[in-house]
Every structure is written in structure tokens, then in C-alpha cells.
SETORNU-662541 format. One line per 3 residues: number of its first residue (from 1); their letters; for each residue y, z, x of N, C-alpha, C. Coordinates in steps of 0.1 Angstrom, whole numbers. Example, Ala and Ser with C-alpha at 12.3 -4.5 7.8 and 13.67 -1.06 7.14 Angstrom:
1	AS	-57/78/132/-45/78/123/-33/78/132 | -22/71/128/-11/71/137/0/79/129
//
This chain:
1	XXX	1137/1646/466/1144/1643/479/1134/1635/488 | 1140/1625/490/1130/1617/504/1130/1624/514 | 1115/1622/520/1115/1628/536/1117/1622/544
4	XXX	1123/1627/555/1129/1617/569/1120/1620/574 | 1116/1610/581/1103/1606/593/1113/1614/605 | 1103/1622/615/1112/1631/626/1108/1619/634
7	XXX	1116/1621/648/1112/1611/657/1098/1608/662 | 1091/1617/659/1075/1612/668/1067/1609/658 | 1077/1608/647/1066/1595/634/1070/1584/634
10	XXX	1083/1583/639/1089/1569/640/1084/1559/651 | 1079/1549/649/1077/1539/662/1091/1528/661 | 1093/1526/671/1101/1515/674/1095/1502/681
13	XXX	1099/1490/674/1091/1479/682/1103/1472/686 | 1102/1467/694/1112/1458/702/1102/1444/695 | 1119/1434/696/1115/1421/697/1129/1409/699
16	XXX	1125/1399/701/1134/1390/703/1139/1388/687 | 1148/1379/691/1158/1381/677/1154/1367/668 | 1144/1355/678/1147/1347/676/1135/1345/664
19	XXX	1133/1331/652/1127/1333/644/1116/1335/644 | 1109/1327/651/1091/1334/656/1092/1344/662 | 1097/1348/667/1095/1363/674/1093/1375/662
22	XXX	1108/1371/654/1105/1379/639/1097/1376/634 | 1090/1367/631/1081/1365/623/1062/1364/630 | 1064/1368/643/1053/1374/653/1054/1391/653
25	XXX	1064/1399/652/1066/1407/654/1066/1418/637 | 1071/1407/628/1067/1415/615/1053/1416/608 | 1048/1408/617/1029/1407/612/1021/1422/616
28	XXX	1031/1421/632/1025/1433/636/1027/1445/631 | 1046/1446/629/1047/1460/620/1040/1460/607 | 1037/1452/603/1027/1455/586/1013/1463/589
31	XXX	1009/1452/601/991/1453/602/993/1468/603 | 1001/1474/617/1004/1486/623/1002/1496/612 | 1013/1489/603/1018/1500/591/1005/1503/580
34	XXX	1003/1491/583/985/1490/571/978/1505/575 | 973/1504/592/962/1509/598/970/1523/600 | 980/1526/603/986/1538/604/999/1546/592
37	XXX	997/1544/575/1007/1546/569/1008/1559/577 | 1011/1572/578/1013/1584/579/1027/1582/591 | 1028/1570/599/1041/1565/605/1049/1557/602
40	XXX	1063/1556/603/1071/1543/599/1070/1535/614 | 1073/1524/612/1075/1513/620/1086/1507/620 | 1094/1509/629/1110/1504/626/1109/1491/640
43	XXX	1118/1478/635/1118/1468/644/1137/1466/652 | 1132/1467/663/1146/1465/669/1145/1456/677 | 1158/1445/676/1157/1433/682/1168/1434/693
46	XXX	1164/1424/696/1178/1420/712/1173/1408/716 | 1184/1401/725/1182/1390/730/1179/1392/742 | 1172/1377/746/1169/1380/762/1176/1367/770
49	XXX	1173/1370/784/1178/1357/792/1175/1342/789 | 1162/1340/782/1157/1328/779/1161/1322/767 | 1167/1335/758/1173/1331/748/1190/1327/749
52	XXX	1196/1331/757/1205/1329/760/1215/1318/769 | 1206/1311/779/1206/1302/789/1197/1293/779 | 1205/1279/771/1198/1268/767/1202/1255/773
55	XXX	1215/1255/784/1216/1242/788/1211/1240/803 | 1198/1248/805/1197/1247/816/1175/1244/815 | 1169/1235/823/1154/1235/818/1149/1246/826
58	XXX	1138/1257/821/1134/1266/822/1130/1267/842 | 1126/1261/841/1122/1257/852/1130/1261/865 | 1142/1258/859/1152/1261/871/1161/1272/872
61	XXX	1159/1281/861/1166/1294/857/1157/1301/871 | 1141/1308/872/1138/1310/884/1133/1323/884 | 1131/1326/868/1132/1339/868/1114/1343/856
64	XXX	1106/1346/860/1095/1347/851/1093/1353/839 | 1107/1367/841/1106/1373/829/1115/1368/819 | 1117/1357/820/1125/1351/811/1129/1356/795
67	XXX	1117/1354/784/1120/1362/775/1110/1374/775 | 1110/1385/780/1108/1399/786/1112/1412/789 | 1124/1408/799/1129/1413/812/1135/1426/800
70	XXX	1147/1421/784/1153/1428/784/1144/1437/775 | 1134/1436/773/1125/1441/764/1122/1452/766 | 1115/1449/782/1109/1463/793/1121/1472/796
73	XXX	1131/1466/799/1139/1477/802/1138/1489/788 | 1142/1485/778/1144/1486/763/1132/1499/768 | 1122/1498/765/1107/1508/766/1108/1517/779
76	XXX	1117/1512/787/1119/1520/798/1126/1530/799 | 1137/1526/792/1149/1535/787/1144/1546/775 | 1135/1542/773/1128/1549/757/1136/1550/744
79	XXX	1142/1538/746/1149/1534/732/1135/1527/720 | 1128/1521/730/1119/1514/716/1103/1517/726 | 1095/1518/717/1078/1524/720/1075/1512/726
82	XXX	1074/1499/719/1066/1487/723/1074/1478/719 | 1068/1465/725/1070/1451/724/1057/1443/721 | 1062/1431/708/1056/1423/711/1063/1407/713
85	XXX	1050/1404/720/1054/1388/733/1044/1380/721 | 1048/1368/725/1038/1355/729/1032/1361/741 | 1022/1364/741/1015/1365/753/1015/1352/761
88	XXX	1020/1340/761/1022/1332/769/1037/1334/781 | 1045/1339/776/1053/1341/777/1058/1359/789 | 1046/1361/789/1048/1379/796/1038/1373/807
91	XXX	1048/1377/817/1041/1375/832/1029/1390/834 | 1017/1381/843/1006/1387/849/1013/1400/854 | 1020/1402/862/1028/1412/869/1034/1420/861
94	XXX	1038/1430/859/1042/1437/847/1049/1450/854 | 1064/1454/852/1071/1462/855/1063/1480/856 | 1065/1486/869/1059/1496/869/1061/1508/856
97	XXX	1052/1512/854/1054/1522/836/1050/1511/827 | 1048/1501/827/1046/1494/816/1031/1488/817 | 1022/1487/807/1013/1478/802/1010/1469/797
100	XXX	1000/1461/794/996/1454/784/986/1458/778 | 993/1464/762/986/1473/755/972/1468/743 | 973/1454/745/966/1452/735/969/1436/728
103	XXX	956/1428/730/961/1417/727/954/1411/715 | 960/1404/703/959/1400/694/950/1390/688 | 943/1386/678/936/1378/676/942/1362/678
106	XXX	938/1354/684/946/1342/685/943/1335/676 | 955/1327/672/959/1315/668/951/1301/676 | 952/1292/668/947/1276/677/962/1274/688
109	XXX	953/1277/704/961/1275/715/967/1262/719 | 962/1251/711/965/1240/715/979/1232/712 | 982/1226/724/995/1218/720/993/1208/711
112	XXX	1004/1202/704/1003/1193/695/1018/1182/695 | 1018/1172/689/1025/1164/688/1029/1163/675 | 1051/1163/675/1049/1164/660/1063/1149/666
115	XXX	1063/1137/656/1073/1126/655/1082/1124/647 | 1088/1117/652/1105/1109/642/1090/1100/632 | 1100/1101/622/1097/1097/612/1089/1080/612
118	XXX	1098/1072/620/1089/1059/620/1081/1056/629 | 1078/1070/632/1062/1070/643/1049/1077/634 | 1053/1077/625/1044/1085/613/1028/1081/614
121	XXX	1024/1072/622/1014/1066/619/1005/1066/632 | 1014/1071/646/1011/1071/659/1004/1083/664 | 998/1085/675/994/1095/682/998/1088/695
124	XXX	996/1100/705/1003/1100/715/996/1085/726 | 983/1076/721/979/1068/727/983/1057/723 | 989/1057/713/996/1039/703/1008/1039/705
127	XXX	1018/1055/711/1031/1053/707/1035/1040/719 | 1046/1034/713/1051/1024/725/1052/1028/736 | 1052/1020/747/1059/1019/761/1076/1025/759
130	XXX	1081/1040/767/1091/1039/767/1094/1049/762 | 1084/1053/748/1089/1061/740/1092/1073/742 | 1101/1082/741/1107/1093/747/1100/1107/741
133	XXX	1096/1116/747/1085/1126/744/1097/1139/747 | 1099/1149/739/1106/1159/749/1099/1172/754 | 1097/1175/762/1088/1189/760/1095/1198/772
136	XXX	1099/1214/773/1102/1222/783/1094/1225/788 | 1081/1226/790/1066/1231/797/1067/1220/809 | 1067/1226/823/1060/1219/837/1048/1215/833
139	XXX	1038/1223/825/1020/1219/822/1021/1209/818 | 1026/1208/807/1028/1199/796/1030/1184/801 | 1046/1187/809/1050/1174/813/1040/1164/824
142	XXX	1034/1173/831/1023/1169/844/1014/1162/838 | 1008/1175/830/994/1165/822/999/1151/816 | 1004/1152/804/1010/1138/797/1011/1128/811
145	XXX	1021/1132/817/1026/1121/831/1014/1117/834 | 1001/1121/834/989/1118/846/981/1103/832 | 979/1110/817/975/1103/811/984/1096/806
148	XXX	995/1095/802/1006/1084/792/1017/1080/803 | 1017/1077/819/1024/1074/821/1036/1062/818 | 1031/1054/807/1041/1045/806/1051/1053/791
151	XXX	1052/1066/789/1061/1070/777/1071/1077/789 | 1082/1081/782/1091/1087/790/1093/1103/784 | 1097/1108/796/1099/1122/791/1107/1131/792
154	XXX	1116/1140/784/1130/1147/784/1128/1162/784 | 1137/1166/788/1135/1182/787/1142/1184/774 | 1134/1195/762/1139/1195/755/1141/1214/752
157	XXX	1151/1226/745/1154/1235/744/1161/1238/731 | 1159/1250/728/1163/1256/717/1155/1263/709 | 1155/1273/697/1145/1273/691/1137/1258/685
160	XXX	1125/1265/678/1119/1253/672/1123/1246/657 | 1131/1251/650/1140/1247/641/1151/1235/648 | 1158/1238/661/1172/1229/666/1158/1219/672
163	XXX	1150/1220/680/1139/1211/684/1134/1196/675 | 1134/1204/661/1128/1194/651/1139/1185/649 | 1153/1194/647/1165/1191/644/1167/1175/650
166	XXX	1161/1179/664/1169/1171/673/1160/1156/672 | 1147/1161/673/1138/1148/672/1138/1140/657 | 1147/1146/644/1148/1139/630/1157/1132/633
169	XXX	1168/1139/645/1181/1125/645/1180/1121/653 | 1169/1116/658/1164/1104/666/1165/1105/683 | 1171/1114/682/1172/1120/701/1159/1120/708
172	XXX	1146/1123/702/1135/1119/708/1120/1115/696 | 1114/1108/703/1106/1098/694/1094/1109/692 | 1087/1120/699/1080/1130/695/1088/1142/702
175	XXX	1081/1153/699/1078/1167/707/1064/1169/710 | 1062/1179/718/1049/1184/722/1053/1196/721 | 1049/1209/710/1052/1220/708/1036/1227/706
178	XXX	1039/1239/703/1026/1247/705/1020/1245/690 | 1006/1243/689/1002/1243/676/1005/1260/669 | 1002/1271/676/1003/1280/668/1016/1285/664
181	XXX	1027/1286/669/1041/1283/668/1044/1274/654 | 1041/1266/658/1042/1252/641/1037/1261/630 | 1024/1264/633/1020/1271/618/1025/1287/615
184	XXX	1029/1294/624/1032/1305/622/1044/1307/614 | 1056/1291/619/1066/1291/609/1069/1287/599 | 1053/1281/592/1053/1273/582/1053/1255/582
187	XXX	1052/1250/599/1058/1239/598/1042/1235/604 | 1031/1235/597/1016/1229/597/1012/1215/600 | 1021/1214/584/1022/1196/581/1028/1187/588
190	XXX	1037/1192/596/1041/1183/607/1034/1180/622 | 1021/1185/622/1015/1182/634/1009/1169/630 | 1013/1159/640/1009/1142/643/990/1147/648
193	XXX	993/1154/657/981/1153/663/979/1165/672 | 964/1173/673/963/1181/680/958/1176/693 | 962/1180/706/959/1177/714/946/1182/720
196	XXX	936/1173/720/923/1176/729/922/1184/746 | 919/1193/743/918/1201/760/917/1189/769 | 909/1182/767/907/1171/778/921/1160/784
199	XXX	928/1163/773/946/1157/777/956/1168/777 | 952/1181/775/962/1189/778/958/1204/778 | 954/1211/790/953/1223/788/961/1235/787
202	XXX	958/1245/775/970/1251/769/975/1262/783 | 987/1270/779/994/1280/789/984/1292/786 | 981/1301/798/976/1309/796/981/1318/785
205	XXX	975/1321/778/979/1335/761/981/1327/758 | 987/1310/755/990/1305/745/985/1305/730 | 992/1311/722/984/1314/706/977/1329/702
208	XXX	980/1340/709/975/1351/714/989/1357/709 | 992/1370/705/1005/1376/712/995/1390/718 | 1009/1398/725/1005/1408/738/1016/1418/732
211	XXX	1012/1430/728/1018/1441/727/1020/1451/738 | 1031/1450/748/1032/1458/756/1036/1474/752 | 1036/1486/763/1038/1494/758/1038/1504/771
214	XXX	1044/1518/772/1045/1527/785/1032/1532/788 | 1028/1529/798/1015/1534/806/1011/1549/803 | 1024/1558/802/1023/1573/799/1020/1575/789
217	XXX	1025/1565/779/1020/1575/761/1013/1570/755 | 1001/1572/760/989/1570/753/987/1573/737 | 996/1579/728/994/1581/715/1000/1567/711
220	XXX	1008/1562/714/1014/1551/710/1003/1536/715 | 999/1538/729/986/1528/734/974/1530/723 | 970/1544/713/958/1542/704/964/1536/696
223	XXX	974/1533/694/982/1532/681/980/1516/683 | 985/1511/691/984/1498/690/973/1487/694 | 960/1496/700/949/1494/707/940/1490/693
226	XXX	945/1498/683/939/1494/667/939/1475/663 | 952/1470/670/954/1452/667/945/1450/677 | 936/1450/685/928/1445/697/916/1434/690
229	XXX	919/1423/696/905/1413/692/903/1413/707 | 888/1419/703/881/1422/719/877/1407/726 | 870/1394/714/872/1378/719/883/1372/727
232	XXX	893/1373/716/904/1375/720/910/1379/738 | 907/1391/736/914/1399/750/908/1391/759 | 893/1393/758/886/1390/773/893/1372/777
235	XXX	892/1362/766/892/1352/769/911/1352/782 | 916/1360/774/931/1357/777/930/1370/793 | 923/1377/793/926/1386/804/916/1379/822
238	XXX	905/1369/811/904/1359/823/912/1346/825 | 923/1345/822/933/1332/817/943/1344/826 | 949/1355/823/955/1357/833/951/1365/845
241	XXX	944/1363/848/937/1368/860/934/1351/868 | 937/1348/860/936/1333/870/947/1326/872 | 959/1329/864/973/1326/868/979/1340/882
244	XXX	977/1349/879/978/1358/887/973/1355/902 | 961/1352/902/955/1347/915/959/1334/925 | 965/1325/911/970/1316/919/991/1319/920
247	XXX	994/1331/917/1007/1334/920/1016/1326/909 | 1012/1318/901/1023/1310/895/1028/1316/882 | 1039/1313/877/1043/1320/867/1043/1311/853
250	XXX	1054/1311/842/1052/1300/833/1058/1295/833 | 1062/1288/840/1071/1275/844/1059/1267/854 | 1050/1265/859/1043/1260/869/1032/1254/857
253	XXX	1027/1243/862/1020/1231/858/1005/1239/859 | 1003/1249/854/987/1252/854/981/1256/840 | 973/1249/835/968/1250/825/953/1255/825
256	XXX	951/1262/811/933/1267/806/929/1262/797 | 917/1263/794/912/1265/781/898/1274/780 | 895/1282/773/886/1293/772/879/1290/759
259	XXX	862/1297/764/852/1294/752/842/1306/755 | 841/1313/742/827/1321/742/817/1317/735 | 807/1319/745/791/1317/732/783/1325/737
262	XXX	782/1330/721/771/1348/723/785/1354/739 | 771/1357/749/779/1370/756/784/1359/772 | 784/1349/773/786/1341/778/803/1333/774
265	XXX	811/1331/786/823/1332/784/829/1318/795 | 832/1309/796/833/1296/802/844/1291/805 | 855/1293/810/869/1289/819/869/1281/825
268	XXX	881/1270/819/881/1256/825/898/1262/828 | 901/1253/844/915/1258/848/918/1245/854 | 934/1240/855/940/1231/858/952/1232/864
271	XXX	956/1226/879/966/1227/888/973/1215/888 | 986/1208/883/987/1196/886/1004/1192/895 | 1003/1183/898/1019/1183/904/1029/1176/895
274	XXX	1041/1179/897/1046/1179/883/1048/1160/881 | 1044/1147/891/1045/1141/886/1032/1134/879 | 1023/1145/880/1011/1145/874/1000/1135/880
277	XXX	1008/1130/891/998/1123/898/984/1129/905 | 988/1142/910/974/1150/917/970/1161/908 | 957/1159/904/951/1169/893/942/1180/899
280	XXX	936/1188/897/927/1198/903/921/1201/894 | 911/1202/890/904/1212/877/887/1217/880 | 884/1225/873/873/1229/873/874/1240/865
283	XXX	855/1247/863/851/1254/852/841/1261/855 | 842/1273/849/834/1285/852/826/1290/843 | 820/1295/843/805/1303/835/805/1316/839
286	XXX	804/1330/828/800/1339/835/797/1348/820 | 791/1360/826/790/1373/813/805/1374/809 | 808/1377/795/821/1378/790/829/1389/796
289	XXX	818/1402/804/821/1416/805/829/1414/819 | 828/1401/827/831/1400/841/846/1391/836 | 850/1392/828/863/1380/826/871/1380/833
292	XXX	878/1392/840/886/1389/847/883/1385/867 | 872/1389/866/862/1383/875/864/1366/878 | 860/1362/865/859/1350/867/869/1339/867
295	XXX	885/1346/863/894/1340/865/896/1341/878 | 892/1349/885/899/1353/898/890/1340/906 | 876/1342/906/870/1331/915/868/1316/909
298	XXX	875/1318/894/878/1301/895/893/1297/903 | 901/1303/901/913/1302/911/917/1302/928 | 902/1310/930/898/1308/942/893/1296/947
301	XXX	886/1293/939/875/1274/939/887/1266/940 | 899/1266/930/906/1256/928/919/1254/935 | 921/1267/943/927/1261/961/922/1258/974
304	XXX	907/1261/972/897/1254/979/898/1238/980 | 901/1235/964/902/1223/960/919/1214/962 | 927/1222/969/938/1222/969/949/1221/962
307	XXX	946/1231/952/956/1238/941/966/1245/952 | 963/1252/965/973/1259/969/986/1250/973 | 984/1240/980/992/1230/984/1001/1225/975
310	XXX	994/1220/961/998/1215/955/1012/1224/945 | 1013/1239/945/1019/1247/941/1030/1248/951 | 1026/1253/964/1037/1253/978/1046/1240/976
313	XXX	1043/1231/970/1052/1216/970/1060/1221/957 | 1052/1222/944/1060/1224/934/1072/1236/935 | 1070/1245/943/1076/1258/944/1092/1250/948
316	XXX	1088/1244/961/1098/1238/970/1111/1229/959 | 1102/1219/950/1110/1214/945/1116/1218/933 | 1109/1227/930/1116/1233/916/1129/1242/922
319	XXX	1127/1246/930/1135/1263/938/1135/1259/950 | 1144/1249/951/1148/1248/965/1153/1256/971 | 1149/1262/983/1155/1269/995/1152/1284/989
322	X	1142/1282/981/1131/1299/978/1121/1297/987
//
């Protein structure tokens, strides 16, 4: 006779329904399952707002917890133990009872360029005058605008399957999608080109995921505190600690990029306006142990530098009459 797992052997993970999410989400039920057999790991999906609203560009939905919102409830209700996010994707702010339990070893955070077929030979500095780029990221679009202003650029949505879809039947001449995303779904080979930090700095957690989880139950926080790349964490907990400081969420034009060497830990941060005309950047140095430290007073430097302005304009025009 099989044994039934009672309820406090069972974990439940919440996740999005959509195909990277499953396939972000079943890495973790394995690893979990690896490090903890004596539990099952059961995965429960649902959709969220972000998955649901596609004819609309993110930007103007208005809402941070986009793909989130119905997750936490989910753990709130105590139907499911945890969630896991793209940690790019889970706002700094985090619904009261809930944490961020633990963040994962990252993936390559950088954006990348994948093309229509008779651009096979281009990167994003040879494509023609004109040529239509689509990307849903405000970061994205700002940066590109400041360096490639003579390409044009579309808002583009859906999973990343309808995305490729769209750019094979010729609707747009590249994408700008996340490199870790590409490889996670198997789709490697189609990166044109990785993008150099110095033309595009990634979303904070980009390439990372973030297992949230209830602040109260700590059996289930050791439980998942086991996936923790401590590199990892620090880089991304000074990445959001510096979106946090500057109040913006992930729809706003602010980009990172993070480096450790030995115990030394180095944050470069970028503020731009979404026609990418005004740029702000700078870069920080500190002990890796002060990380979230150091996101906080490079965010401080970079409205000194007038990042704050530059945000109060974007706010206005993205959300008008917020």
C-alpha cells in the first residue's frame, strides 16, 4: 500500500502557468525534492494579471505586481507554501506576511537580440535605418533610443514562443529579449547578439529567480533557504535596494549591472528618460557584506545627479493624472 504524504509533508509551490514559469518553477521542485526527499513537492499554477491583459503595453496597466499579485494572495490564503518569480519581475515592496525567501543562482542577466531571418548576419549596429526592434521593457526601449536612434521601435507582448512567432512572420526585424529566458527554453541558438552592459543595463534580478514565502513559517523558509546562492543574493539584494530607493517599479527605465571580486562587490546603476535622450549613471564599490548599503547610496548619488526629476517626468507620462 502507498503512503499518503499528511499535509505538513506536502509543500505546495505556486506558479504561473505560463511556459517559463513551468519550466523556472520545475527546476526548483526537483532541486527542493533532491535536497529534501522525505517531502513531496506538489506545483500549483494560476494565472495572473500580466498574463492575462496582452493588448495593452505593460507600462500602462499601472500595476507593479503584475505577474505576483495572484501568487501572494495564493500563500496568504494558505492554499500554496511558496512561489517562485523571475526575480525581475517581484517588486522591492512585498505584501505584509510575505518574504523573499531566497534567491537563486543566476543565469547570464543580459539582454540579447534575436532577428528575422534576413538579418542573420546583423547586430544591433549594421541593422538598417528604420529597422523595427520590438521590446516591452521602458529600460530597454530608453537605452536602445539613446544609442540606435535611427532603428524604430514597437511594443511587443505575449509569451516568448507568440514573440518569436511574431518576429518569423516578419512583424518585426529583431526582438530584444532576456538572455536567460532564451536559454532556459531551449531557444540559445537564436541569440544574434548579447548585449554589452555598456548598451544596455539589465532589470534588476534579471536572470536570478526569487522564491517567496510566509514570514511565519520558518520550516518551510529552511526549506527553501537550501536553493540560496549567497553571490547571487548579495548582488541582486543590492540591485534591489537600489530600485527601492529610487521608488520605481518594473516598468521604469532603470537599469544595473553587478560584479564581485574576492569580497569586494561593484554596482553600476542607470536612470534614463524614456526617449532616452537624458541618461544618469554611475558606480559603486563596496564590501560585498554592505550590499544593500550600497544600492541605497548609489541611488542616492544618482538623484543628486538628477535621476529624481527624471522619474517625476516619466511617472507623469506614463500615468497620467497619478
Amino acid at each position: 500500500m502507498t503512503a499518503v504524504s499528511s499535509p505538513s509533508q506536502t509543500v505546495r509551490i505556486g506558479s504561473r502557468k505560463s511556459q517559463l514559469a513551468l519550466v523556472q518553477t520545475e527546476w526548483v521542485q526537483a532541486e527542493l525534492q533532491q535536497r529534501h526527499p522525505e517531502r513531496q513537492f506538489d506545483v500549483v499554477t494560476m494565472s495572473t494579471q500580466g498574463d492575462n491583459i496582452l493588448d495593452v503595453a505593460l507600462a500602462k496597466i499601472g500595476d507593479k505586481g503584475l505577474f505576483t499579485k495572484e501568487l501572494e494572495v495564493s500563500m496568504l490564503r494558505g492554499d500554496t507554501d511558496l512561489a517562485v518569480h523571475s526575480l525581475k519581475d517581484l517588486p522591492t515592496h512585498l505584501p505584509d506576511g510575505l518574504m523573499l525567501g531566497a534567491i537563486t543562482e543566476r543565469e547570464d542577466p543580459a539582454d540579447g537580440l534575436v532577428v528575422n531571418a534576413k538579418f542573420k548576419d546583423h547586430q544591433l549596429d549594421t541593422l538598417p535605418p528604420g529597422a523595427v526592434i520590438g521590446t516591452s521593457s521602458l529600460r530597454r526601449l530608453a537605452q536602445l533610443r539613446h544609442y540606435f536612434p535611427e532603428l524604430t521601435f514597437k511594443d511587443v507582448r505575449g509569451n516568448l514562443n507568440t514573440r518569436l512567432q511574431k518576429l518569423d512572420a516578419g512583424e518585426y526585424d529583431g526582438l530584444i529579449l532576456a538572455v536567460a529566458g532564451l536559454k532556459r527554453l531551449g531557444f540559445g541558438a537564436r541569440i544574434q547578439q548579447v548585449i554589452p552592459p555598456e548598451i544596455s543595463l539589465h532589470a534588476v534580478g534579471q536572470g536570478a529567480l526569487g522564491i517567496e514565502c510566509r514570514a511565519a513559517d520558518p520550516e518551510i523558509l529552511a526549506i527553501v533557504k537550501t536553493l540560496e546562492h549567497y553571490p547571487t543574493a548579495q548582488c541582486c539584494l543590492a540591485e534591489r535596494a537600489f530600485l527601492r530607493e529610487l521608488e520605481g517599479g518594473c516598468q521604469v527605465p532603470i537599469g544595473v549591472n553587478t560584479q564581485i571580486d574576492g569580497d569586494e562587490l561593484t554596482l553600476t546603476g542607470l536612470v534614463a528618460s524614456l526617449d532616452g535622450q537624458n541618461l544618469v549613471k554611475n558606480q559603486i564599490t563596496g564590501p560585498i557584506t554592505a550590499a544593500e548599503g550600497l544600492g541605497v547610496t548609489l541611488a542616492t548619488q544618482l538623484k543628486g545627479q538628477g535621476a529624481a526629476k527624471i522619474l517625476a517626468e516619466i511617472f507623469t507620462e506614463v500615468r497620467p493624472g497619478t
